[in-house]
C-alpha positions as CSV (number, residue, x, y, z in Angstrom):
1,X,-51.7,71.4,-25.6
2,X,-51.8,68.1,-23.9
3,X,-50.5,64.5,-23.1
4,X,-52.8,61.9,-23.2
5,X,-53.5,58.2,-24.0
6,X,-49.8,57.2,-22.6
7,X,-49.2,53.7,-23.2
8,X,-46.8,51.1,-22.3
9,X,-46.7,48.0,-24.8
10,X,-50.3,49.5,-25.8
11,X,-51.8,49.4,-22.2
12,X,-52.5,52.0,-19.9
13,X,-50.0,51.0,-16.5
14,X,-50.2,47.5,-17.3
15,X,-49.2,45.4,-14.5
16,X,-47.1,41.7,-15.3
17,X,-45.5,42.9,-18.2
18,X,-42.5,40.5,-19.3
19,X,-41.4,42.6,-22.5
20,X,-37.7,43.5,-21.6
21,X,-37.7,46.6,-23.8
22,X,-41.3,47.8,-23.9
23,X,-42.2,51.0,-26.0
24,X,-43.9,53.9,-25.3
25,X,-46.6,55.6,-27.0
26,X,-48.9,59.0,-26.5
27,X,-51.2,61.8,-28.1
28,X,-50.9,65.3,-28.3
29,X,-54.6,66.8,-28.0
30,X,-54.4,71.0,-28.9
31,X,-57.5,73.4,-29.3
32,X,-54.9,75.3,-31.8
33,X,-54.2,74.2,-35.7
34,X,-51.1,72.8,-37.9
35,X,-49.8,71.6,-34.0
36,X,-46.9,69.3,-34.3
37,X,-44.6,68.0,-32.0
38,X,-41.1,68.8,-32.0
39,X,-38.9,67.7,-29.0
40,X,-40.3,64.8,-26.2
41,X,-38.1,63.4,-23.3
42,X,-38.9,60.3,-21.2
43,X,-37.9,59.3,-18.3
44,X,-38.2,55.7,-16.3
45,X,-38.2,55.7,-12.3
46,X,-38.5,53.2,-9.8
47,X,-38.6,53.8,-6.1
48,X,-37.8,57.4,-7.2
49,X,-34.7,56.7,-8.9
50,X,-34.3,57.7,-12.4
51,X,-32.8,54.6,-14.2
52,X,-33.6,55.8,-18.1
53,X,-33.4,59.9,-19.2
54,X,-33.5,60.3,-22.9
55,X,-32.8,64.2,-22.5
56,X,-34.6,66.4,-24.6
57,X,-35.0,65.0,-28.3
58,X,-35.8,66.4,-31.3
59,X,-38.1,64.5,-32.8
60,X,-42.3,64.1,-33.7
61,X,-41.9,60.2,-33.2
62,X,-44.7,59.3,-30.5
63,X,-45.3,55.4,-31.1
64,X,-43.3,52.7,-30.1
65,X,-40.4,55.0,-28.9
66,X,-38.5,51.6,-27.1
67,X,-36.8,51.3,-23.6
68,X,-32.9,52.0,-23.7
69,X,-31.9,51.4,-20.5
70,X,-30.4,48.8,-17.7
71,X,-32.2,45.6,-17.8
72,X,-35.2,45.7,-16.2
73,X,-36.0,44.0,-12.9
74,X,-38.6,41.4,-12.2
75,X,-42.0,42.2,-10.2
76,X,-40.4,45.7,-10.3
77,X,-42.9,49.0,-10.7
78,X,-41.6,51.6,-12.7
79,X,-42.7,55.1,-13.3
80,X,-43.2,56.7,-16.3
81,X,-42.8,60.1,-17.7
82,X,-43.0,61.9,-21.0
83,X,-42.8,65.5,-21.7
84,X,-43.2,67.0,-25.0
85,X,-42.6,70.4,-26.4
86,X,-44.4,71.4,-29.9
87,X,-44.2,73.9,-32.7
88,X,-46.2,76.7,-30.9
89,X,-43.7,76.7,-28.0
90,X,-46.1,75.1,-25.9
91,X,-44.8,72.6,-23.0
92,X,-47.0,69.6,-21.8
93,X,-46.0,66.7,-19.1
94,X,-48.0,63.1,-18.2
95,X,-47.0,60.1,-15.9
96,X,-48.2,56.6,-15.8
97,X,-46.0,53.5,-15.1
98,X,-45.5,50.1,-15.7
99,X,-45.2,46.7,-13.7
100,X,-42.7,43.9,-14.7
101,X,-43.8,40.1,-14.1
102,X,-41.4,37.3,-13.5
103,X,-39.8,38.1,-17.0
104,X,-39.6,33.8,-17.6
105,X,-41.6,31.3,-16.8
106,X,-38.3,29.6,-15.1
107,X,-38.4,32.2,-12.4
108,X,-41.6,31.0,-11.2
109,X,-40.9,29.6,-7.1
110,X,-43.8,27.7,-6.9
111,X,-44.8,23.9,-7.6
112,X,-46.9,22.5,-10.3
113,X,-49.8,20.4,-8.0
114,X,-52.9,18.6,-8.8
115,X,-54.8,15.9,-7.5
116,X,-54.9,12.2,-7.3
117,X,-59.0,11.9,-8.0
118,X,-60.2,8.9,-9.5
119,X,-60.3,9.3,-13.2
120,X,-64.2,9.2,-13.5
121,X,-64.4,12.3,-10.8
122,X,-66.2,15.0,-13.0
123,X,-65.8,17.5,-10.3
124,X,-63.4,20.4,-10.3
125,X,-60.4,20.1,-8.0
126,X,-60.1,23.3,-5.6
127,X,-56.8,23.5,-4.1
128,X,-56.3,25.3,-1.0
129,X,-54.2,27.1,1.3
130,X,-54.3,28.6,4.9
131,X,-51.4,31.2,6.1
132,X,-51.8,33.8,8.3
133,X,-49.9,37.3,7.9
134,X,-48.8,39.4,10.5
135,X,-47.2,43.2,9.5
136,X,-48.8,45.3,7.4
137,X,-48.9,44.8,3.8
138,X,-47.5,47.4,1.2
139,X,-48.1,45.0,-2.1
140,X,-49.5,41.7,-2.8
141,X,-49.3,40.0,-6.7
142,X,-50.3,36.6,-7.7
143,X,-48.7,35.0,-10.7
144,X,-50.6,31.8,-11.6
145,X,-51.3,29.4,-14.2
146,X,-52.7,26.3,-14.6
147,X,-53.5,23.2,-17.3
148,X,-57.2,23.7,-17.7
149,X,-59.0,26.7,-17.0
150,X,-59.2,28.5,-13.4
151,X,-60.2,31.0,-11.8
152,X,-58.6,32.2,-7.8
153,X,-60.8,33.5,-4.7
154,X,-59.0,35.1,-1.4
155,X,-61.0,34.8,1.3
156,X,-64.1,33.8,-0.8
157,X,-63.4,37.0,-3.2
158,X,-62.3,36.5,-6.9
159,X,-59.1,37.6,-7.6
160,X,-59.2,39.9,-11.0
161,X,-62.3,40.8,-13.6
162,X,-61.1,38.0,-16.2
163,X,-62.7,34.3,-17.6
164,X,-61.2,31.5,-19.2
165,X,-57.8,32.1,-18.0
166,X,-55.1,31.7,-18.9
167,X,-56.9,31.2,-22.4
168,X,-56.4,28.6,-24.8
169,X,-52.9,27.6,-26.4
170,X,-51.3,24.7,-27.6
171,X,-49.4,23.7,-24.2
172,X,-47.5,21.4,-25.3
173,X,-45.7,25.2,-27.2
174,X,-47.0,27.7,-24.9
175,X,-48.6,28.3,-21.7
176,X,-49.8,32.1,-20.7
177,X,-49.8,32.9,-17.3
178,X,-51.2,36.1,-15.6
179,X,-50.6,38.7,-12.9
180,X,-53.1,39.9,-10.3
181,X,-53.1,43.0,-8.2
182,X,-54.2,41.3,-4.5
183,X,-53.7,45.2,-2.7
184,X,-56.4,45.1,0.1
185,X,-57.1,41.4,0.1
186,X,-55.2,39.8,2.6
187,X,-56.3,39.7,6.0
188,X,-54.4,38.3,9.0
189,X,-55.8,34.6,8.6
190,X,-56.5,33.8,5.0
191,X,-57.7,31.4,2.5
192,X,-56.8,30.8,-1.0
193,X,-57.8,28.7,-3.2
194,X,-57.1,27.8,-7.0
195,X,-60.7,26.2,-8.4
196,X,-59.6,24.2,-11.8
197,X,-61.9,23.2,-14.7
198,X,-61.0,20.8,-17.7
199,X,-61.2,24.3,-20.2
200,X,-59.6,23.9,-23.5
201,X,-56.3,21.3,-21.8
202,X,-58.6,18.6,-20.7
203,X,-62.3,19.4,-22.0
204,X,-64.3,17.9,-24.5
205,X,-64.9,20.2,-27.6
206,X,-63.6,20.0,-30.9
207,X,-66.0,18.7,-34.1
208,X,-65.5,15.2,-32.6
209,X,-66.1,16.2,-28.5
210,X,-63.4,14.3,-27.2
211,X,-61.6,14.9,-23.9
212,X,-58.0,14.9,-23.2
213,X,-56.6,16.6,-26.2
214,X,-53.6,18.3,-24.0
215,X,-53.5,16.2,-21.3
216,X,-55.8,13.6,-18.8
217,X,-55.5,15.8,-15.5
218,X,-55.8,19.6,-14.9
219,X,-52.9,21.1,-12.6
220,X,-52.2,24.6,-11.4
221,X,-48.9,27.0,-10.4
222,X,-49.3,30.1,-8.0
223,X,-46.8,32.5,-6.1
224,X,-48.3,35.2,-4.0
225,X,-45.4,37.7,-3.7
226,X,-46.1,40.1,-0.5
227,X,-43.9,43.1,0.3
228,X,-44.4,44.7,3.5
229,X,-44.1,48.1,4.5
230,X,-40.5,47.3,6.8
231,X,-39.0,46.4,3.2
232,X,-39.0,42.6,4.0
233,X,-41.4,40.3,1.7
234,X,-42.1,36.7,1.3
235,X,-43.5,34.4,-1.8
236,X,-46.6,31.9,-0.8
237,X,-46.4,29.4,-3.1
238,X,-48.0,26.3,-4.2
239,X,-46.1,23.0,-3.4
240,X,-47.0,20.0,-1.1
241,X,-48.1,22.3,1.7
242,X,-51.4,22.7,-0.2
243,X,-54.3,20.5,-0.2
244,X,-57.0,19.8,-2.4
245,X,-60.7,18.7,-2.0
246,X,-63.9,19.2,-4.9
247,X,-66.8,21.6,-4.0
248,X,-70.2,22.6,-5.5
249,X,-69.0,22.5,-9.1
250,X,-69.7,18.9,-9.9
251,X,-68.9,18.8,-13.7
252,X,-67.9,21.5,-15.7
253,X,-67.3,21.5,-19.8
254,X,-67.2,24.4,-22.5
255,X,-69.4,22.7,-25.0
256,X,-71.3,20.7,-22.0
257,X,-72.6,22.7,-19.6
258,X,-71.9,23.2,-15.7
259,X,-73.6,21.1,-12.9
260,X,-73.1,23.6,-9.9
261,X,-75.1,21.9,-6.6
262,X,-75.5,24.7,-3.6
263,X,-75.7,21.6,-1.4
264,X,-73.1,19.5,-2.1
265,X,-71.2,18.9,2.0
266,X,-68.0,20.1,2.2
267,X,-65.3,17.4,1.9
268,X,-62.3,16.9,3.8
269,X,-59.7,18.1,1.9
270,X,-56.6,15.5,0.9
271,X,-52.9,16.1,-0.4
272,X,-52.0,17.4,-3.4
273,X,-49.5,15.6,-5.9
274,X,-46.8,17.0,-7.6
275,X,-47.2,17.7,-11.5
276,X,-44.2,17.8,-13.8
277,X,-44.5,20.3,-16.6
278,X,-41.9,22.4,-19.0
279,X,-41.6,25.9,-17.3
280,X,-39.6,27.7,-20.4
281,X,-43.0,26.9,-21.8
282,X,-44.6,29.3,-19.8
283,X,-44.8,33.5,-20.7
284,X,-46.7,36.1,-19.7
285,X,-50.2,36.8,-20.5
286,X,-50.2,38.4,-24.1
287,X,-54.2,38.0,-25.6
288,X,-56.6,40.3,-24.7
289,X,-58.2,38.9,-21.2
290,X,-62.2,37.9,-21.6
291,X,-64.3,40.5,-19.3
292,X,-68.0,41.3,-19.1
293,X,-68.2,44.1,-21.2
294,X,-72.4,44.1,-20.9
295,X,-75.4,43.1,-18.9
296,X,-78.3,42.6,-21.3
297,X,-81.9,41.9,-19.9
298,X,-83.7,38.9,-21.5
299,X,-86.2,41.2,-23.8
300,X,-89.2,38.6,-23.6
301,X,-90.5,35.0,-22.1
302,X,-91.8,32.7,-24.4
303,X,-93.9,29.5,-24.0
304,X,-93.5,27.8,-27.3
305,X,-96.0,25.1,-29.0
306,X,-94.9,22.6,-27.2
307,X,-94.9,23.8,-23.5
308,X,-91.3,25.3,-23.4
309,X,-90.5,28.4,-21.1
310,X,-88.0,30.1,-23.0
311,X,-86.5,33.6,-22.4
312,X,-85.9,35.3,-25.6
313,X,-82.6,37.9,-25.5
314,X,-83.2,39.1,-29.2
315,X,-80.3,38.7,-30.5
316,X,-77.0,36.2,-30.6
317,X,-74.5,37.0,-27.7
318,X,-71.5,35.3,-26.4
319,X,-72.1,35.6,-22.8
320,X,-73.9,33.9,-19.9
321,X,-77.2,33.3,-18.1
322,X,-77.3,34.7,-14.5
323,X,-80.9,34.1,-13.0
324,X,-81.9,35.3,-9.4
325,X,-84.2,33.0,-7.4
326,X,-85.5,31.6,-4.1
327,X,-85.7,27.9,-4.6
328,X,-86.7,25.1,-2.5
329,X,-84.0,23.1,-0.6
330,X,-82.7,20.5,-3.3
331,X,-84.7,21.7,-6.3
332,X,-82.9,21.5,-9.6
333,X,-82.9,24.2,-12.1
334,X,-82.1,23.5,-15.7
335,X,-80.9,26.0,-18.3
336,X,-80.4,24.8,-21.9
337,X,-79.3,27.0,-24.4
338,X,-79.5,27.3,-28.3
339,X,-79.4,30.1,-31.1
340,X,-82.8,29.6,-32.7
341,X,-86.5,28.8,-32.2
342,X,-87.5,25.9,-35.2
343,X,-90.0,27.0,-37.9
344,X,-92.7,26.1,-35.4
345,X,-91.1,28.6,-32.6
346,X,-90.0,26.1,-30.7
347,X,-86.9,25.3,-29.2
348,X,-84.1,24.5,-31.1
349,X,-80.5,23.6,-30.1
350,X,-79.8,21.3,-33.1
351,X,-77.0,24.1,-34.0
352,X,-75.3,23.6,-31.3
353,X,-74.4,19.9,-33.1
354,X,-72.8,17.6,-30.2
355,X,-72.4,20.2,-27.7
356,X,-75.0,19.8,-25.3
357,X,-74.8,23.4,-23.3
358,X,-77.2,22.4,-20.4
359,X,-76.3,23.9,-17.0
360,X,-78.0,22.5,-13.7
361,X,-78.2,24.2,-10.7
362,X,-79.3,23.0,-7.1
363,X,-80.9,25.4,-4.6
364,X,-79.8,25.6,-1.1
365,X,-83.4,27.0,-0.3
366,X,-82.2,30.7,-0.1
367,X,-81.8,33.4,-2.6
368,X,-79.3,33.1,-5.0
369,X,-77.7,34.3,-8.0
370,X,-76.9,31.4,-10.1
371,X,-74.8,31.2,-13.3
372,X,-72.0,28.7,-14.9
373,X,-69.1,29.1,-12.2
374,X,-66.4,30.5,-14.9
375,X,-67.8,28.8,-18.2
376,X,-69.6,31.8,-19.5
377,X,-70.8,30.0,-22.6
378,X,-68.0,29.4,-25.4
379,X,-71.0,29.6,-28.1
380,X,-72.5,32.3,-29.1
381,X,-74.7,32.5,-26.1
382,X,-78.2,31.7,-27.2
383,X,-81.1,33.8,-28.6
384,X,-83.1,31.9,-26.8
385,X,-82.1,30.3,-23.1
386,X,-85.3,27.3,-22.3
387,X,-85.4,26.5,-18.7
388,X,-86.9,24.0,-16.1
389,X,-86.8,23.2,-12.7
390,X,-88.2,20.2,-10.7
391,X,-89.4,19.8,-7.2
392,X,-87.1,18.5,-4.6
């Protein structure tokens, strides 16, 4: 017999969990018959110190068996481990562990910020930080939200395997925010920055496609908590220190399409603005995070009746187009999307309705891998993908 599938909150060691009491769950797997459990015990750690011991029970409960002990503690890891005896005498042990977040959105240190762009600026804001560390790190978490959609690089690295955070609820009732495990990242001189799109706060979409259902400007909140090997640890945080400049994402919409230019000069940077925003708002992150979950190939490229190049996946996916080419120095590629050919094969957005769902993308005259920045295509993704590109 055997322990697996141990789950905390039904994830395996989640970290930035802000459930106070979580509950535990597990499997028994046996190559024997008519197994049953008949006794478990768990029993909570941190830093080696047992804070929860339920003793030997008799019981064949294995979901949802709840936390009973002291209150938990906030960016605290805890370990985890059950042990279960069963009806054949048999004896079986597993570990795993659990990581709290800030357990409220009021214990967050950091300062809402955004930007103080003209109101016709299309470009996403990309607020930035420089700070140096100097001992030698032992953990590093990022807690961050933001009003509109972003996405987080250290030291030009993305920060986690998820899209679209922190996903799409009414803000005005609740705002998810999520926890990254930065171990490794930090160097002694770094760069963050916090790269914010108008998403689901700001965006167009809707049956209408109008902007500015949630609010008129995007913002963001971030804490980078670092604890070093001495025991001592610090929270970088967003507040005035920051500053904020736009890059090579020059528009940026769900419904609309991305305009990502490989060219664009980089811009001196100016100073952020404070943001005001309701932080007992704010919880943890509790949807399912988006993740590529599959790589398809297109399966054929099609020149329809009317001179299109189109690139033909087969089937309807929610996902995004990711090309790899040479171009020349300033030469535009366009990617439109749709769902269908017409009944003459040729191409055929009209489903889409309003939603245009054209990308652009400007070569810098080397190779690149191009695709929408973090917008990986809210519709279902397009049977059919037609592109262009023009000559610088």
């Amino acid at each position: 017999m055997k322990i697996v599938d141990l789950r905390t909150e039904y994830r395996e060691n989640p970290v930035g969990l802000d459930i106070r009491k979580p509950r535990f769950s597990w499997k028994l797997v046996s190559e024997e018959q008519n197994v049953r459990q008949t006794v478990y015990r768990i029993q909570v750690t941190t830093d080696g110190n047992s804070i929860w011991d339920t003793g030997k029970l008799e019981s064949d409960t294995s979901i949802h068996v709840e936390y009973a002990g002291p209150d938990l503690a906030a960016s605290t890891r805890y370990g985890v481990q059950v042990e279960v005896w069963d009806n054949k005498e048999n004896h079986a042990t597993v570990q795993g562990s659990f990581e709290t977040g800030l357990l409220n959105g009021t214990n967050f240190k950091a300062e809402w910020i955004t930007h103080c762009f003209p109101a016709e600026e299309t470009a996403c804001p990309v607020f930035l930080k420089e700070f140096s560390v100097s001992k030698t790190v032992r953990t590093a978490r990022i807690y961050a939200t933001a009003l509109g959609v972003y996405e987080i690089r250290l030291n030009g690295v993305k920060v986690g395997d998820t899209y679209f955070a922190p996903g799409w609820t009414n803000y005005r009732k609740r705002l998810q925010y999520q926890t990254y495990n930065t171990d490794g990242m930090l160097h002694e001189q770094n760069r963050w920055e916090i790269i914010v799109g108008n998403g689901w706060y700001k965006g167009i979409f809707g049956f209408t496609c109008t902007p500015n259902h949630y609010g008129d400007r995007v913002a963001a909140l971030a804490e980078l908590h670092i604890t070093y090997t001495d025991g001592t640890s610090e929270i970088i945080s967003t507040d005035t220190s920051w500053k904020v400049a736009t890059g090579s994402i020059r528009s940026s919409e769900i419904y609309m399409g991305e305009t990502i230019d490989s060219c664009y000069p980089k811009q001196e940077p100016e100073q952020v603005d404070f943001f005001s925003f309701d932080n007992n708002r704010i919880i943890a992150q509790e949807s399912e995070a988006v993740r590529i979950t599959e790589r398809l190939a297109a399966k054929a490229l099609i020149t329809t009746l009317a001179g299109e190049q189109v690139l033909d996946f087969a089937q309807i996916l929610t996902g995004f187009v990711q090309i790899k080419v040479k171009g020349k120095l300033g030469q535009k590629i366009t990617i439109r999307h749709a769902e269908v050919l017409d009944k003459e094969g040729n191409f055929y957005p009209d489903t889409l309705r309003q939603a245009i769902s054209v990308d652009h993308f400007i070569c810098n005259g080397e190779e690149q891998i191009l695709s929408r920045y973090w917008y990986r295509h809210h519709f279902p993704g397009g049977e059919a993908n037609s592109y262009t590109h023009d000559e610088a």
